[in-house]
C-alpha positions in Angstrom: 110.0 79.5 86.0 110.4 75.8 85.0 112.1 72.6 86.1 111.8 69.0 84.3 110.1 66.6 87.1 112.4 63.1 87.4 111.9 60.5 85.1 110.0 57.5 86.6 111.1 55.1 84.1 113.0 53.1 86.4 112.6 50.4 89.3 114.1 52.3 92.2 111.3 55.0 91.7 108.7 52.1 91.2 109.7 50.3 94.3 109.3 53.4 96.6 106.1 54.6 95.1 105.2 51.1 96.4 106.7 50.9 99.9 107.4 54.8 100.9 104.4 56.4 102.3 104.6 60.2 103.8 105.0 60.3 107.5 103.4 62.8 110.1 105.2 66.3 108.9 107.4 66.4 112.4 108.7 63.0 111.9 110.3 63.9 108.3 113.7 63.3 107.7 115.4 64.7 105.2 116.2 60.8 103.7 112.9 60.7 103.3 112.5 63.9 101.2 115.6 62.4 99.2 113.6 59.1 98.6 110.4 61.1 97.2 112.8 63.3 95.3 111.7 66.9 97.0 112.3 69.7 95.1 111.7 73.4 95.3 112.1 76.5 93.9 110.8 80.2 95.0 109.7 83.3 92.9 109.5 86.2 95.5 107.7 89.6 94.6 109.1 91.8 96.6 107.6 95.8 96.4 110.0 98.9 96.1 109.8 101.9 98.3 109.3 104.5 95.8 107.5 107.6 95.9 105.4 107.0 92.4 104.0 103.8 90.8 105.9 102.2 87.7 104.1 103.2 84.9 102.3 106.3 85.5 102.9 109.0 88.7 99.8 108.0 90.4 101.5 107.9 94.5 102.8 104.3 95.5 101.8 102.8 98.8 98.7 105.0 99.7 96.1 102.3 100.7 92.5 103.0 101.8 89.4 100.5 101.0 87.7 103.9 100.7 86.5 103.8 96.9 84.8 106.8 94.5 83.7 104.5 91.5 83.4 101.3 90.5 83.9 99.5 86.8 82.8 96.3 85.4 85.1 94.4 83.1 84.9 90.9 81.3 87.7 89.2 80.8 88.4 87.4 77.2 91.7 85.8 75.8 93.8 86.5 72.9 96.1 84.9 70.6 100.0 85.0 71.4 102.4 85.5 68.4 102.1 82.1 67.7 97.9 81.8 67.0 97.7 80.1 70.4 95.5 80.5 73.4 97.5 80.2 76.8 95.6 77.8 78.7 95.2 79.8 82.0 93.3 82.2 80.2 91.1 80.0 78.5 90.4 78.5 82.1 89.3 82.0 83.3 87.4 82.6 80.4 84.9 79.6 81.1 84.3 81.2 84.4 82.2 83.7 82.6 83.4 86.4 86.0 81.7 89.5 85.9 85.2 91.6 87.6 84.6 94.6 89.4 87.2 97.6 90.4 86.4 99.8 93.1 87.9 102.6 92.0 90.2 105.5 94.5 90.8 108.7 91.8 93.5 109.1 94.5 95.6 106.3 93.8 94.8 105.8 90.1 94.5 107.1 87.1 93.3 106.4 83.0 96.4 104.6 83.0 95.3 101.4 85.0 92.5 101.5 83.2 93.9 101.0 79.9 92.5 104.3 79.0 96.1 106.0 78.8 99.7 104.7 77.5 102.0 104.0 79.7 104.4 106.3 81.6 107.8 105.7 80.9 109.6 103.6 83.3 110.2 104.5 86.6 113.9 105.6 87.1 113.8 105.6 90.7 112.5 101.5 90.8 114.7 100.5 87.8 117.6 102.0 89.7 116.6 99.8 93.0 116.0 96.6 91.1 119.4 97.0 89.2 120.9 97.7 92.8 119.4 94.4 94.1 120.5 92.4 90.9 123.8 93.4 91.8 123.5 92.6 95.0 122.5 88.8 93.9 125.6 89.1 91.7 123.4 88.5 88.7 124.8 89.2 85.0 123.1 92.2 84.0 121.3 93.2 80.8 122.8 95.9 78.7 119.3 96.6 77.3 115.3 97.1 79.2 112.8 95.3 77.3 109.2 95.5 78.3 107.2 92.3 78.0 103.1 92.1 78.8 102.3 88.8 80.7 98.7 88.1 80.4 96.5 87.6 82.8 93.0 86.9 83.0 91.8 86.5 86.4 90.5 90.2 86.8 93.6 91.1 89.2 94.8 94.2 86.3 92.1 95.9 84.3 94.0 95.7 81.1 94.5 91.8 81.2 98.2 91.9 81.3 101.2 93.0 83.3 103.8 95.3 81.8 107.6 93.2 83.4 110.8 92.9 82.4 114.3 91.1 83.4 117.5 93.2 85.2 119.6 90.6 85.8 120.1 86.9 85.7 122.5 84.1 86.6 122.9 85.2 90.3 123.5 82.9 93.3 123.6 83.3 97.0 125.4 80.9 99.8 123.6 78.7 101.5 125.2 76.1 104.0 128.0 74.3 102.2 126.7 75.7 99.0 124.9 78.3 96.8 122.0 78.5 95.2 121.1 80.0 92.2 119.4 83.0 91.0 117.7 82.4 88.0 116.6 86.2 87.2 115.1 89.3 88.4 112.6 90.6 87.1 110.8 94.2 87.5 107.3 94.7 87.2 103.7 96.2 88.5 102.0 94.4 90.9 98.2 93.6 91.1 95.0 94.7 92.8 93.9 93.7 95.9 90.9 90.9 96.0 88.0 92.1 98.0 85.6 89.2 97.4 84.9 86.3 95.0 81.4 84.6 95.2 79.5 83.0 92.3 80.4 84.8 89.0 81.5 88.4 90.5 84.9 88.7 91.6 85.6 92.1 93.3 89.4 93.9 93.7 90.5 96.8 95.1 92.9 99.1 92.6 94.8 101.2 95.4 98.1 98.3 94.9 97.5 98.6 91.1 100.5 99.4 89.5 103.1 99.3 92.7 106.3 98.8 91.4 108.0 95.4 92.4 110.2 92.9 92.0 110.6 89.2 91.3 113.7 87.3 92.2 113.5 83.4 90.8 115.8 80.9 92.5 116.5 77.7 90.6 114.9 74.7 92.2 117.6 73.5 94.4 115.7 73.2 97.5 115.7 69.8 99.1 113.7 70.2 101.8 110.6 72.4 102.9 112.5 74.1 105.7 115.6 74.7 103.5 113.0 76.6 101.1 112.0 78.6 104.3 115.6 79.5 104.8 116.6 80.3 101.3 113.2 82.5 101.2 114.6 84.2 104.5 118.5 85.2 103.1 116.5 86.4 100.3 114.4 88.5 102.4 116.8 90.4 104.4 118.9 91.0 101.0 116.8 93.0 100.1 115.8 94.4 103.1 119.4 95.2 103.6 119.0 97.8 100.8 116.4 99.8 103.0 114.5 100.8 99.4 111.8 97.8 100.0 108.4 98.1 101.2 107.8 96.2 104.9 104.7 94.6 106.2 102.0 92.3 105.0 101.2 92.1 101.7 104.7 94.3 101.1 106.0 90.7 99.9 105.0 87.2 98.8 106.2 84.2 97.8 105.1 81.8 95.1 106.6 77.9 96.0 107.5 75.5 93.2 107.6 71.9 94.7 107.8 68.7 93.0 108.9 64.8 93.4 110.1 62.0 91.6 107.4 61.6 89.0 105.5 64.8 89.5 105.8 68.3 88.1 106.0 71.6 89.1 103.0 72.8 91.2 102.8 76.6 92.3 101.7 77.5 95.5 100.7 81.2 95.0 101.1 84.0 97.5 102.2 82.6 100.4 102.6 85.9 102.6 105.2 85.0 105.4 108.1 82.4 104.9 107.0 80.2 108.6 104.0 79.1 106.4 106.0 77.6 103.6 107.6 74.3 105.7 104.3 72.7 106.0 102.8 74.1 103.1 105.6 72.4 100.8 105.6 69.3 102.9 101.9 69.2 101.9 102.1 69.6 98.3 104.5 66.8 98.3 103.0 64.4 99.7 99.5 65.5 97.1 101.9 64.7 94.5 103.1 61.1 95.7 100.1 60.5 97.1 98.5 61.3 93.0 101.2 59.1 91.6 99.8 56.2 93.9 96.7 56.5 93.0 97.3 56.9 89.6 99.2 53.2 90.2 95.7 51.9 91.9 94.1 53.0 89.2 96.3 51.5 86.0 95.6 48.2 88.8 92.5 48.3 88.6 92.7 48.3 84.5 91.8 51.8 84.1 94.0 54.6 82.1 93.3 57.5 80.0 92.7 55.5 77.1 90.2 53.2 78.9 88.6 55.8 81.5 85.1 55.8 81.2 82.2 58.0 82.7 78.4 59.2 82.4 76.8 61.9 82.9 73.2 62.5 83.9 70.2 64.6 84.8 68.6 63.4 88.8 67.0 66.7 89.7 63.0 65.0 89.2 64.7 61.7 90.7 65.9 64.1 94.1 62.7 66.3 94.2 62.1 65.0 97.7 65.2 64.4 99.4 65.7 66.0 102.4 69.5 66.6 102.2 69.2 70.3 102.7 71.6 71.7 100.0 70.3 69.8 97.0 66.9 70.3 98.3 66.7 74.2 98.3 68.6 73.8 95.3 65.6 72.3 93.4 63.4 74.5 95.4 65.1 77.4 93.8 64.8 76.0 90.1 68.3 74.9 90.0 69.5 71.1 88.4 71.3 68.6 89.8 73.5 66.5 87.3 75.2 62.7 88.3 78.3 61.5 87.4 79.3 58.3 87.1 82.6 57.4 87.4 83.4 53.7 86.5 85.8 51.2 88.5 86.3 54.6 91.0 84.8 53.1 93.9 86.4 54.2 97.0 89.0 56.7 95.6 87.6 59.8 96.1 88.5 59.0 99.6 92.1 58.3 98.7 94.2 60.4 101.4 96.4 63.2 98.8 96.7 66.0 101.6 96.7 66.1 105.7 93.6 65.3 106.4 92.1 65.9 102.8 90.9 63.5 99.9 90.9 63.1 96.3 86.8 64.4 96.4 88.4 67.4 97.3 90.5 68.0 94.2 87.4 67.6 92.5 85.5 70.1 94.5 88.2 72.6 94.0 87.5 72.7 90.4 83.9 72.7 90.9 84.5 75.5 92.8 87.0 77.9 91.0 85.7 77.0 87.0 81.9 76.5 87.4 82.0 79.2 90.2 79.7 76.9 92.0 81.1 78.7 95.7 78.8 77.5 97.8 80.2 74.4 99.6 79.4 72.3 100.0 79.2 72.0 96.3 79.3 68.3 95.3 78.2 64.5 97.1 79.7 61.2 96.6 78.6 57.6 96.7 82.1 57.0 98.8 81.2 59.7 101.3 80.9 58.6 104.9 78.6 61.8 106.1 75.3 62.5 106.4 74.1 63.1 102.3 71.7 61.4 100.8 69.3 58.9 102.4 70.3 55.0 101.1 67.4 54.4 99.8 68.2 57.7 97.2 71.6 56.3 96.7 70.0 53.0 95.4 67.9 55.0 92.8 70.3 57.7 91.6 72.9 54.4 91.0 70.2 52.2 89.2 69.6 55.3 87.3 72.9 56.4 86.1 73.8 52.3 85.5 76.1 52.6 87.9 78.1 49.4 88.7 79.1 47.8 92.0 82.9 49.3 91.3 81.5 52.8 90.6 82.0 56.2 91.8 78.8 58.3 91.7 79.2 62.0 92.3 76.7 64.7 92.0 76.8 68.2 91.1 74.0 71.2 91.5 73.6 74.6 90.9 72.2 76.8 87.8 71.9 74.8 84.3 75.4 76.0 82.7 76.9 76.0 86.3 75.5 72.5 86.8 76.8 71.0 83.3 80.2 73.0 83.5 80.1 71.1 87.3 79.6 67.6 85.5 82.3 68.3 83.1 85.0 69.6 85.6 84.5 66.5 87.6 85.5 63.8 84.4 88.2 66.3 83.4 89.6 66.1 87.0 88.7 62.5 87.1 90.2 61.6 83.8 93.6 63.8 84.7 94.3 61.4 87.8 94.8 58.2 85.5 97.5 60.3 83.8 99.4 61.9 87.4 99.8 65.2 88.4 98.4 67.8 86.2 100.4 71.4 86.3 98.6 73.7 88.1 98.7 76.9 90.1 97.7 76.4 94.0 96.3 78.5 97.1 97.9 78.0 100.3 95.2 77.9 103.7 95.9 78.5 106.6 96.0 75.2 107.6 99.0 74.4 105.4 97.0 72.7 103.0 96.6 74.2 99.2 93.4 73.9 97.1 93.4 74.7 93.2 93.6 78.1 91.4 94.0 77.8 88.3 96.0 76.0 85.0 99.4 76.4 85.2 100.6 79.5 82.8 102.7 78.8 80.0 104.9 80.6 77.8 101.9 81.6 75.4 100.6 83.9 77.9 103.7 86.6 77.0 104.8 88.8 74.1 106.3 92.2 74.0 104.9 95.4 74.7 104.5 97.8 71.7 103.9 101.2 74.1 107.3 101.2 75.6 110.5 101.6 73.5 113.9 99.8 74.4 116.1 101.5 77.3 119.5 101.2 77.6 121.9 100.6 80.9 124.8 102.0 80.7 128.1 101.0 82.6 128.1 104.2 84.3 124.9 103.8 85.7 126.0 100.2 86.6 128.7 101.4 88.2 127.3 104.6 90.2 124.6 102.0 91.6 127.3 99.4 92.6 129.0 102.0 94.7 126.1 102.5 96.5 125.4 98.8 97.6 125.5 97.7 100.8 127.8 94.7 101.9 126.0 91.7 102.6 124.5 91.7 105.6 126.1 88.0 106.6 129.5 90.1 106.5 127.7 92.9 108.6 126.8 90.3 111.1 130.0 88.7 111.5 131.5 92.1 112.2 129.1 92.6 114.4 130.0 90.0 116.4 133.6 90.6 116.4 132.4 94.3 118.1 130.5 92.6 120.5 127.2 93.4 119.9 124.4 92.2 121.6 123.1 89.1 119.7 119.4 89.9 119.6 120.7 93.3 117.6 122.9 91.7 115.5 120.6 90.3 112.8 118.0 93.1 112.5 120.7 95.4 112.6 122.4 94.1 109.7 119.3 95.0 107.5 118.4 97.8 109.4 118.1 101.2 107.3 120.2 102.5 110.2 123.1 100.0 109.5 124.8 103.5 107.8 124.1 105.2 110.9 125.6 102.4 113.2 128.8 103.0 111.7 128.8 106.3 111.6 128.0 106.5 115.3 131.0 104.0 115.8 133.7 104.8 113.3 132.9 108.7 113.7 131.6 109.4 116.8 133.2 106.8 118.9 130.2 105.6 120.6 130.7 101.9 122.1 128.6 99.4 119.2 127.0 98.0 122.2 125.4 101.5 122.9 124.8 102.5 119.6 123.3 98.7 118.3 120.7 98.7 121.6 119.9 102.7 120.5 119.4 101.9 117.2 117.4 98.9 117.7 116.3 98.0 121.0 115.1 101.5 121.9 112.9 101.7 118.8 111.4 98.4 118.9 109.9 99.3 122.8 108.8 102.6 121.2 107.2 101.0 118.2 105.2 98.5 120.3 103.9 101.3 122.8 102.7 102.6 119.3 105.1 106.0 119.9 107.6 105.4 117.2 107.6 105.0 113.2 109.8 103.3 111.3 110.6 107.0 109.3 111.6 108.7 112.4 115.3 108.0 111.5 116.0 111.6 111.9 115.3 111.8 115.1 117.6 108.3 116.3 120.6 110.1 114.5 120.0 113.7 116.6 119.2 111.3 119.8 122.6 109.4 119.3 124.5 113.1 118.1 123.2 114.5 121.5 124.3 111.5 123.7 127.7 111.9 122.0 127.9 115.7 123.1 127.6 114.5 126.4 124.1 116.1 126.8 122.8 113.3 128.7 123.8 109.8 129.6 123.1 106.3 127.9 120.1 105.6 129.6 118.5 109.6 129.0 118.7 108.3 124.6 115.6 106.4 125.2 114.1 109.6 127.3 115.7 112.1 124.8 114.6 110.0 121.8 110.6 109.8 123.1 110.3 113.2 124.4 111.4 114.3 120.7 109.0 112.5 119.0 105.8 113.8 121.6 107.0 117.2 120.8 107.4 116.8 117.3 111.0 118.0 117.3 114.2 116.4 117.7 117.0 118.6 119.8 118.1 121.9 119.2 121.9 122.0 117.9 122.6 124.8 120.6 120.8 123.1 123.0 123.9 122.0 125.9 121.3 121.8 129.0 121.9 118.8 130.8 119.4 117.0 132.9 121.8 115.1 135.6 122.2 116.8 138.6 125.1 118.2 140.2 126.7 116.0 142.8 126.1 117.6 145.6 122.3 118.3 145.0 122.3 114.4 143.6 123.6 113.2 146.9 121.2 115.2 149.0 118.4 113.7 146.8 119.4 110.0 147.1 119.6 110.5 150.9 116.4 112.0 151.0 114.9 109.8 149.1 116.5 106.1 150.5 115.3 107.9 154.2 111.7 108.1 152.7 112.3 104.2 152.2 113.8 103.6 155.4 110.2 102.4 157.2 109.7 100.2 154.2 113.0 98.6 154.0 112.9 97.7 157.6 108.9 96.7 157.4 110.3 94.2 154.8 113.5 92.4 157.0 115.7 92.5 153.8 118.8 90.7 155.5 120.1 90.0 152.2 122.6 93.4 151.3 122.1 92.7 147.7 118.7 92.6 147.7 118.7 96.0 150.1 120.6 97.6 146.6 118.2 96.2 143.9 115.3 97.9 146.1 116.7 101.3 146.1 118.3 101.0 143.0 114.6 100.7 141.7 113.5 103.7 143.9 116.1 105.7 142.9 115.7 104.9 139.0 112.4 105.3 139.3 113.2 109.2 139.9 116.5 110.1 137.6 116.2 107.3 135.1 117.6 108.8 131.7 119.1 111.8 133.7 122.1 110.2 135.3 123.9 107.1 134.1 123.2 104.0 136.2 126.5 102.9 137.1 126.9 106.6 139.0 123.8 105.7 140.6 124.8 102.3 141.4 127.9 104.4 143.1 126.1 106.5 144.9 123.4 104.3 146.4 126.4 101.7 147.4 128.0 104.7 149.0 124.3 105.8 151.0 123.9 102.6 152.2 127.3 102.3 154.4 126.9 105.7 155.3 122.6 105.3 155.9 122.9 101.2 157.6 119.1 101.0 157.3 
């Protein structure tokens, strides 16, 4: 995905770069996200519930961090059609990773390993992306074309991905407008990252190969929270379909953001849609904070063309300094290298994040390129902690002929970590007289992002020779289409109209039980109030007393069909449903025994059993008559709940209590 960032050539951008200044994220408005020139755009990989992976039949969805084997890969780069290098994978080649796979011979095969051609495509994922493309209202392609997408990081053995596009030019409502759909793509996801310390990077294959999709919206987001609520109609699209994998990790988002002046930063992976407010909020804010410091800096006389540094070698100078990490750093043989930044003084303290600083986005680069992991990983002359003593300060400066208005920072760790240290810090350095350079981000927890990598470009992708062209026919077009649910913001407006309870009404319109709503009400007759609480009330309090999965749709529908027959009341579906599930069997069809009792033997038992309470009820000098009903009300449920309905127990303890006058 791409977007052009806004020109800057003009004096209403110049004049707020000047004057506007991020506030606090609560006290936002959305005039001030119009002044900076917010935008954002989202790429959502979303994985399918199938039953095999996309390119071989290894079983989908099977984790375990149990492993059999493990393989050691290095990563190099190759040309694209063109004779170029993409520069992402040139990046993760000067890491110099050693990348290991714990291997599960349960959950892959030669196949992940490069070590087998591919599969053919998976019919049952293809036919699930092309329902969700539809669903989006995207133009779909007459013709599959399998593309590899490299990538060098160590996240798939064979250094590229095996995707390619369904659909494109769909659009979805949102507010008084829509936004668009760029494409959908279908593809195989990654491994999962166990570790990454120093130069050995560690992943776990069990995800390997999962097929799933990626849906890219045009950048038409003007604030963070409207990309939060685009990601979120998005979501429950798909989720609509009931043929998409739930629960972490089952979907994440990659963010675009930029502002007036910037470019398009990805934030990668962020794994649940509350995080990405704050985390977009953040990256624009980094952004204008870069452009004004990029201004300081062409103040102060100093621009790509005139930036100047020096590098140089202080580990005899620092041979007695008691800062602890540089001085087990010499102690274990390592170097420790100085650069000297000139006219920098004081900006690596410039403010880009919430609470973070320019020194950081050198420290991130430090961090990922020279693997140097260990933080911290790099000291400055602007710092204002505890690092070196002042009197060390003095000497490194007068020995890297550092000036008044200079920035010295300093860099330790093996020789080629070291030096590739040194030279990550003037490339970061230099990149800030020039603005925003296009990257690829982490989120934290926090809501902050740090750096991952160059941002990928088109170089990285060419077409897949293993895999030949497969056609979509109309027919299958159309035999998917007839399939589709309705969007679920017409399911919940019907809802409504029914009268359904509003805390069911959104999670039943994605529900995988949505079908079975309406057949319970259309078919069966059963009021939507009952069947919307049954279908997802009931559950939910079954699922959080860990008694209920989200596969036991079998037994909802026999729980429902049995209330319908008039086997037990409303209140006995929750009984019924729970009793099933302990036994490991839903009702029998033949099965007409009925758990009320008969009225006379139900009368004699709520007399009998509000006379038991008749010492208590007196003892506590309820004078209130209403409050006399909720007390035996709770006795009496306590007994028949889920075998009589409530309101004929509400009857009959109204009736006991004339006749009784406790």
């Amino acid at each position: 995905m791409s977007f052009q960032a806004n020109t800057e050539d003009s004096c209403p951008f110049q004049d707020a770069l000047e004057t506007f200044r991020f506030k606090p994220f609560q006290d936002m408005k959305e005039e001030d996200y119009r002044v900076a020139g917010f935008k954002s755009g989202l790429e959502i990989h979303q994985q399918l519930l199938t039953e095999k992976k996309l390119f071989c039949r290894c079983p989908a969805g099977r984790y375990s961090d149990h492993y059999h084997a493990e393989i050691l890969r290095h990563m190099r780069p190759t040309l694209s059609e063109l004779g170029e290098y993409d520069g992402t994978a040139l990046m993760e080649f000067k890491t110099k990773k050693d990348i290991i796979y714990h291997i599960n011979r349960e959950t892959v095969c030669t196949y992940e390993m490069d070590d087998t051609p591919p599969f053919e495509l998976n019919d049952e994922a293809l036919d699930i992306s092309l329902a969700i493309a539809q669903l989006y209202g995207c133009s779909m392609v007459d013709e599959i074309h399998i593309a590899r997408k490299q990538y060098l990081d160590g996240s798939i053995p064979t250094g590229f991905q095996r995707t390619t596009i369904v659909g494109v030019d769909g659009r979805i409502p949102y507010k008084d407008r829509t936004i668009d759909i760029v494409q959908l793509g279908l593809e195989e996801d990654a491994c999962r990252e166990v570790s990454d310390t120093g130069h050995r990077r560690v992943y776990l294959t069990d995800r390997l190969g999962m097929p799933l999709i990626e849906t890219v919206t045009a950048p038409q987001m003007r604030t963070p929270v409207e990309v939060a609520e685009v990601g979120e109609i998005c979501r429950r699209l798909v989720r609509s379909t009931g043929r998409v994998r739930t629960g972490i990790g089952a979907a994440r988002q990659d963010v675009n953001v930029s502002v007036n002046g910037g470019t398009r930063i990805e934030i990668k992976g962020v794994h649940r849609i509350p995080y990405i407010p704050l985390l977009t909020y953040n990256e624009a804010m980094r952004q204008w904070n870069l452009l004004r410091l990029r201004a300081e800096l062409a103040r102060r006389g100093i621009t790509a063309e005139t930036f100047s540094s020096r590098t140089d070698d202080v580990t005899r100078l620092l041979r007695k300094t008691k800062y602890e990490p540089i001085h087990n750093a010499i102690a274990e043989g390592k170097v420790v290298k100085c650069v000297t930044l000139v006219g920098f003084r004081g900006l690596l303290r410039w403010q880009t994040q919430t609470d973070t600083f320019f020194s950081l986005e050198i420290s991130d680069r430090v961090r990922v390129i020279a693997c140097l992991t260990r933080l911290p990983n790099i000291i400055h002359s602007d710092s204002q902690g505890e690092t070196l003593a002042t009197s060390e300060w003095r000497k490194v400066k007068k020995a890297a002929g550092a000036g008044d208005d200079d920035t010295v920072v300093i860099v330790w760790g093996d020789s080629m970590d070291a030096e590739a240290g040194a030279r990550e810090i003037v490339i970061r350095a230099r990149e800030a007289t020039i603005g925003v350079p296009s990257e690829t981000r982490q989120a934290f927890s926090d809501g902050t992002n740090g750096f991952e990598r160059i941002l990928p470009g088109a170089d990285r992708m060419y077409p897949d020779t293993d895999l030949p062209p497969k056609k979509i026919t109309a027919q299958r077009l159309k035999d998917i289409r007839a399939t589709l649910p309705e969007p679920f913001w017409i399911r919940e407006a019907r809802y409504r109209e029914l009268g359904v309870p509003e805390d069911c009404i959104g999670p039943l319109a994605i529900s995988r039980y949505a079908s079975l709503f309406e057949k319970a009400v259309t078919e069966w007759k059963i009021s939507p109030v009952t069947a919307a609480v049954a279908l997802i009330q009931i559950p939910k309090r079954l699922r959080k007393k860990g008694v209920m999965k989200q596969s036991d749709g079998d037994e909802l529908e026999l729980a429902l069909d049995g209330f319908r027959r008039g086997l037990y009341p409303r209140e006995g579906i929750a009984v019924r449903l729970q009793k099933s599930i302990d036994d490991g069997k839903a009702d029998e069809a033949g099965d007409d025994s009925r758990e009320s009792l008969p009225a006379p033997s139900l009368r004699q038992s709520f007399t009998e059993a509000v006379r038991k309470a008749r010492h208590e009820l007196v003892d506590s000098n309820f004078a209130d008559g209403e409050k006399k009903f909720r007390w035996l009300m709770g006795v009496v449920m306590r007994e028949f709940r889920g075998k009589v309905d409530g309101r004929e127990v509400s009857e009959q303890v109204r009736a006991i209590l004339e006749e009784v006058r406790v």
